[in-house]
C-alpha positions in Angstrom: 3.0 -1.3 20.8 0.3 -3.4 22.1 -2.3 -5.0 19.4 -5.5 -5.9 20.8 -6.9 -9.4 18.9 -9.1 -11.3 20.4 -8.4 -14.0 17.4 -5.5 -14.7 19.1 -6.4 -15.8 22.3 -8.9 -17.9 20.6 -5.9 -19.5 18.5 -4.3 -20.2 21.9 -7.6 -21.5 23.3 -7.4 -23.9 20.2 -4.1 -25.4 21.5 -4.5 -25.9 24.9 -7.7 -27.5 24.0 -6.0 -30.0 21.8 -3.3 -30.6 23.9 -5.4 -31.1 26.7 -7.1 -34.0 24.4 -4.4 -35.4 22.1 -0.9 -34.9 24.4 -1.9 -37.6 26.7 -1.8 -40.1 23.9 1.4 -39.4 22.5 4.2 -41.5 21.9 6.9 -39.4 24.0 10.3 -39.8 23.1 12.5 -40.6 26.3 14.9 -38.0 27.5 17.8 -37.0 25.6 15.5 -38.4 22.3 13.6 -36.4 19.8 10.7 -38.2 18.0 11.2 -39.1 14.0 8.5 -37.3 13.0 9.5 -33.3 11.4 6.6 -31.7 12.7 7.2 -28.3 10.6 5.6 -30.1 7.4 1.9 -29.2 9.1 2.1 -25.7 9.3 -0.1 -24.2 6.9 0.9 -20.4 6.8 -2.9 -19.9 4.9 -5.1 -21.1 8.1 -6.8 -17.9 9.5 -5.0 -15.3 6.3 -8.3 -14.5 4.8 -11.2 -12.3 6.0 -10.8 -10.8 9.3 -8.4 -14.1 10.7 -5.4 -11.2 9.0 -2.9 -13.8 10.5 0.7 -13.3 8.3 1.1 -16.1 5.6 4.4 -15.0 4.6 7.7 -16.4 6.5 9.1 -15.5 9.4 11.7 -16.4 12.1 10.4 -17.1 15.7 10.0 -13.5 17.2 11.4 -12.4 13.9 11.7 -8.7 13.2 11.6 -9.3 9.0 8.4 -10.8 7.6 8.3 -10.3 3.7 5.1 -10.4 2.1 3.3 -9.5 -0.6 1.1 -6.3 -0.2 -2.0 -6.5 -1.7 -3.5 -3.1 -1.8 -3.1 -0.8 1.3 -6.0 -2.4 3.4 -5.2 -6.0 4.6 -3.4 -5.3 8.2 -0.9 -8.4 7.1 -0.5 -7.5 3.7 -1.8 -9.9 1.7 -5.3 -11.3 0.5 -6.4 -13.9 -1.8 -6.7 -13.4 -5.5 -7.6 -12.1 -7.9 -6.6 -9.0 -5.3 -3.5 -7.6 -7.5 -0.2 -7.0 -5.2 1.1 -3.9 -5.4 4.6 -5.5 -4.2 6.8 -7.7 -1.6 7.5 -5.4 1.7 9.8 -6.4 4.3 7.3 -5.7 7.8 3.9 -7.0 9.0 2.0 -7.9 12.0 -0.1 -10.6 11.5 -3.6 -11.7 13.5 -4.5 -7.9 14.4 -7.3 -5.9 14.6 -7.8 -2.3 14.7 -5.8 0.1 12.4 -2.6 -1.2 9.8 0.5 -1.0 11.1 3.9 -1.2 9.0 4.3 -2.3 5.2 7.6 -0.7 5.1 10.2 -0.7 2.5 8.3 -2.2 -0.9 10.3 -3.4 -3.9 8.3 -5.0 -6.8 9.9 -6.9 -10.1 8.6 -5.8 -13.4 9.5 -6.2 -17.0 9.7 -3.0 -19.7 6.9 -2.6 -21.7 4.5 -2.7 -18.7 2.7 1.1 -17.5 3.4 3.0 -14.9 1.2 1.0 -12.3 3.5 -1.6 -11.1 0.9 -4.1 -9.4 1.0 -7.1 -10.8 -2.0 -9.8 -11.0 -1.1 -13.4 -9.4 -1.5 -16.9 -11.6 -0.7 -18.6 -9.0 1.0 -19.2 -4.9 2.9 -21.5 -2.7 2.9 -21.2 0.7 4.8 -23.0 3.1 6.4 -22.9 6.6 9.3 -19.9 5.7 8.6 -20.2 2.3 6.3 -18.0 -0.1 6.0 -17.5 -3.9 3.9 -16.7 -6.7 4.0 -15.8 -10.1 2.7 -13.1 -11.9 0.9 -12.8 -15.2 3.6 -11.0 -16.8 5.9 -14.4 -15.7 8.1 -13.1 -13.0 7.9 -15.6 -10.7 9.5 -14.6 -6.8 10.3 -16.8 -4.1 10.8 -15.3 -0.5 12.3 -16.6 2.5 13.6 -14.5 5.5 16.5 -14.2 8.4 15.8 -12.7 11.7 16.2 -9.0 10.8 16.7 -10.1 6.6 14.7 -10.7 3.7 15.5 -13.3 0.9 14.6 -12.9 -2.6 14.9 -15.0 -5.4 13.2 -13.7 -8.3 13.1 -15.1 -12.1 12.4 -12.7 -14.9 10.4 -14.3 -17.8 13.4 -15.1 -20.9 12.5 -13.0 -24.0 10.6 -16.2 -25.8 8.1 -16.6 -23.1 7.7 -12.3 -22.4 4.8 -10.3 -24.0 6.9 -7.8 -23.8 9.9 -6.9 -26.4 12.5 -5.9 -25.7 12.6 -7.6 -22.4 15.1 -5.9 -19.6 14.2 -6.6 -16.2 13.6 -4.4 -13.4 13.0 -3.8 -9.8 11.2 -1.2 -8.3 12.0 0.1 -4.8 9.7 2.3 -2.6 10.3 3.7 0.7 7.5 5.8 0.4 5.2 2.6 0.9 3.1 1.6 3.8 -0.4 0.5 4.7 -3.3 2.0 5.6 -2.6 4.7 3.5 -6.2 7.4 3.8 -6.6 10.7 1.8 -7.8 12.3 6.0 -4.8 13.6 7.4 -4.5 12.4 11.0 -6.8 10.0 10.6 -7.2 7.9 14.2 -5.2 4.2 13.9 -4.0 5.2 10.5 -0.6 5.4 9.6 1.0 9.1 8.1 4.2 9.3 5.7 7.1 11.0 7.5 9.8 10.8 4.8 12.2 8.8 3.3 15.3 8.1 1.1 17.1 5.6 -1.3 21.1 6.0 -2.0 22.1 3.9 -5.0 25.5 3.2 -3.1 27.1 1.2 -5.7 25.8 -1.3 -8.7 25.3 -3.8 -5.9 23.9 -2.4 -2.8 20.9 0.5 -2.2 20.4 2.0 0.6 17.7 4.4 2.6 14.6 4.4 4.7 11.0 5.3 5.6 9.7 7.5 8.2 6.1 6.7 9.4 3.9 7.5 11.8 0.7 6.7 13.4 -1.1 3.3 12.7 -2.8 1.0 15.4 -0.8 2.5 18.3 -1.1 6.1 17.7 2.7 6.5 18.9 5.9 8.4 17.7 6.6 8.5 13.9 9.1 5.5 13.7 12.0 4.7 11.0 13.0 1.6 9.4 16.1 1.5 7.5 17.4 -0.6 4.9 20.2 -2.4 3.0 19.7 -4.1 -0.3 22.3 -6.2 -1.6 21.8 -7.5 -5.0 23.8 -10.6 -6.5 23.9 -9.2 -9.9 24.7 -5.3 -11.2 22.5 -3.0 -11.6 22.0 0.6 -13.2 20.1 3.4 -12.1 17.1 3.9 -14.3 15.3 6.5 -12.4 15.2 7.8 -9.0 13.4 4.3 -7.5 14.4 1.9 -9.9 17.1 -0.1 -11.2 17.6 -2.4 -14.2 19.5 -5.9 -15.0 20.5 -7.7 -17.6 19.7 -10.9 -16.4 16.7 -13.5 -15.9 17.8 -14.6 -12.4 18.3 -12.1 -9.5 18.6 -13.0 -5.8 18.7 -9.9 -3.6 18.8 -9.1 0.9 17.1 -6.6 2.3 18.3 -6.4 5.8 16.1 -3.6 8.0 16.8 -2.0 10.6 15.4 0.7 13.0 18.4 2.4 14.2 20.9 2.9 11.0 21.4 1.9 7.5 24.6 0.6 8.9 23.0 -1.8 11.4 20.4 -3.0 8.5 23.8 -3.7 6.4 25.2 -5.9 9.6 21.9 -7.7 9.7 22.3 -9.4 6.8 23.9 -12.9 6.7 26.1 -14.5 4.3 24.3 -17.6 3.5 22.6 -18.1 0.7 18.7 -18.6 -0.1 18.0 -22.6 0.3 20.7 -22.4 3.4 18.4 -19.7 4.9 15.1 -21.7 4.6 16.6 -24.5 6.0 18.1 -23.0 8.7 14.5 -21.1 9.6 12.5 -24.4 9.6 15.1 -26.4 11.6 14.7 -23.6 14.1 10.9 -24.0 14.0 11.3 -27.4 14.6 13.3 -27.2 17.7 10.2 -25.5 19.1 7.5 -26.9 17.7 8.5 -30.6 18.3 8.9 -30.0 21.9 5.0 -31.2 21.8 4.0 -34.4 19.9 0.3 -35.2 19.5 -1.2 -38.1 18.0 -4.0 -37.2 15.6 -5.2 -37.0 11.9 -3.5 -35.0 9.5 -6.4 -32.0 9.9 -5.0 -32.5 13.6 -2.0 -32.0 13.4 -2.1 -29.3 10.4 -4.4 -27.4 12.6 -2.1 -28.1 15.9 0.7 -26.8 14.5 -0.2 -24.0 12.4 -2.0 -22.9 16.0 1.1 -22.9 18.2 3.4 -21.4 15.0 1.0 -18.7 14.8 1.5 -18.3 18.9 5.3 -17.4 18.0 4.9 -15.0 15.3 4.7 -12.1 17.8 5.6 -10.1 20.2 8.6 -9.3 17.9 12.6 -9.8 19.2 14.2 -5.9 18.8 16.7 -6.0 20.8 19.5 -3.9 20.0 16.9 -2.5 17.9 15.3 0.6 19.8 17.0 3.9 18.7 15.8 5.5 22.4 16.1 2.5 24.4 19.9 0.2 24.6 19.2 -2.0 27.2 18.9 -5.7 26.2 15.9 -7.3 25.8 13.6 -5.8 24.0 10.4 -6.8 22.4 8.0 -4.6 20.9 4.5 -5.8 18.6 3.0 -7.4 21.3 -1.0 -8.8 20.7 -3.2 -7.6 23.6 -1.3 -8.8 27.0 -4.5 -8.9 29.3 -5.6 -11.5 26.6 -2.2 -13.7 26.7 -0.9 -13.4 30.1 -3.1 -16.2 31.3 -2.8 -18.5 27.9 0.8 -18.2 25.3 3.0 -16.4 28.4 2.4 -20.0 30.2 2.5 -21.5 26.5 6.4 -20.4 25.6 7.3 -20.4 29.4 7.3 -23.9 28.6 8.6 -24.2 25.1 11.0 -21.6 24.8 11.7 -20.7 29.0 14.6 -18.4 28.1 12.7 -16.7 25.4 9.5 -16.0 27.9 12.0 -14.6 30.5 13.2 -12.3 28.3 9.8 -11.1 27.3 8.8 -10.6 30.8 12.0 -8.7 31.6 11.4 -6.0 28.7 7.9 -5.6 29.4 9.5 -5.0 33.3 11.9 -2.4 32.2 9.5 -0.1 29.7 
């Protein structure tokens, strides 16, 4: 799908702008070193999220497929928005810098607490952002962190105990909707709006759900497209109703692997590490990218230096493996506008991440 944004080639313009005037006075490492300095730290996943910027605050992988976020509403193309917006929950894919139409927003789950009404959004005290790291906390207490593999969602989430709840007695929940997805309009058909197709959960066992969402439409107009899911939950759950589950316990880490040829391959993508082990593994493969350029600067510098060339590697999106119609290998699909990146992050990752660019190139070659 192509994603025409002109806020991205300005983002790109940014860089090479600041490279052009800081690069030359950096101390270089000599070959075979790597400077001292973790670069990761300036990345401020919040730079360009509000307004019409709609760049994704929430983590990601390089060319990740999985980007959990909260979903605030139906409108925002990347999901969230600043408070007091209320989310309506945490879903597992979102394009981020866009313009035009929504696209995604598949596969929501949201923590609640029993005593609270039907209406499952929640209203924010408070967030954290940070390079492959969100959270916030909710009113109610339920605070949720969120991390992410490749192709798999991390979620740690902490139900209020029953001396700090409003709510007695206190069980704790989670909801889980396939039927989700944004830009959700009452006109059928509606041009660069997404349609619901169909869906499905299967509770498979008290540790694992499974299913997925069928959708249609959106920014590109295309085929209705299907993103299955695995959930795998760290504590037992019951069934409570037909998209909801229940624990008895304060502390609940969960994966959501996705996938969009089987709930079999969303099962395989999720890894066996844990939460912390995840996150550091995601910013120590940030790092290997990002610090191929040291800049000398301020601290605005470099926060807005490298939250410019992070934001270059969000998208396109690394599906290979991942195209139901299409086996060969590579494959990348979400890709911003190319007649406004060819000439500006093509060059960009050719140098960063050559292997990566090549492999761009060759999918685009064999659509």
């Amino acid at each position: 799908m192509y994603l025409c944004s002109m806020k991205l080639k300005t983002i790109v313009t940014a860089v090479c702008l600041l490279l052009c005037s800081m690069v030359s006075l950096a101390q270089r490492p000599r070959v075979g070193e790597r400077s001292s300095e973790i670069v990761w730290q300036y990345v401020d996943p919040r730079i360009g999220s509000e307004g019409v910027g709609r760049t994704f605050p929430g983590p990601s992988m390089p060319f990740g497929m999985c980007k959990p976020g909260p979903d605030c509403t139906i409108k925002p193309n990347a999901g969230w928005a600043k408070m007091p917006e209320v989310v309506t929950g945490f879903s597992q894919t979102h394009v981020s810098g866009t313009g035009g139409g929504q696209k995604y927003g598949n596969i929501l789950i949201q923590p609640f607490i029993s005593g609270e009404s039907n209406d499952f959004s929640q209203k924010r005290i408070n967030e954290e952002f940070a390079l492959g790291y969100y959270a916030t906390t909710f009113e109610s207490g339920i605070r949720t962190e969120i991390t992410t593999s490749e192709r798999c969602a991390f979620y740690r989430i902490h139900y209020p105990t029953g001396e700090t709840s409003h709510f007695s007695p206190l069980t704790s929940h989670l909801l889980i909707d396939a039927t989700h997805y944004l830009g959700k309009n009452p006109v059928p058909d509606l041009r660069e709006q997404q349609q619901f197709v169909g869906s499905e959960v299967e509770m498979v066992n008290n540790h694992e759900i499974r299913g997925y969402s069928r959708v249609r439409g959106g920014w590109n107009n295309g085929d209705a497209y299907t993103v299955y899911f695995c959930l795998i939950s760290d504590k037992p759950f019951k069934k409570k109703n037909e998209n909801t589950v229940e624990f008895a316990d304060t502390l609940l880490n969960i994966k959501v692997g996705i996938s969009y040829v089987s709930e079999q391959q969303a099962k395989r993508n999720i890894p066996t590490c844990d939460f912390d082990t995840q996150l550091q593994k995601l910013r120590t493969c940030w790092e290997t990218l990002l610090s191929h350029i040291q800049i000398n600067g301020t601290e605005a510098d470099k926060r807005m230096f490298y939250t410019a060339l992070y934001h270059t590697m969000i998208m396109p999106v690394d599906k290979t493996g991942e195209n139901p119609k299409w086996t060969e290998r590579p494959y990348y699909d979400d890709y911003y506008a190319i007649w406004d990146t060819y000439r500006s992050s093509s060059p960009l990752i050719t140098l960063i991440d050559p292997k990566r660019e090549a492999e761009i190139v060759n999918s685009l070659l064999r659509w």
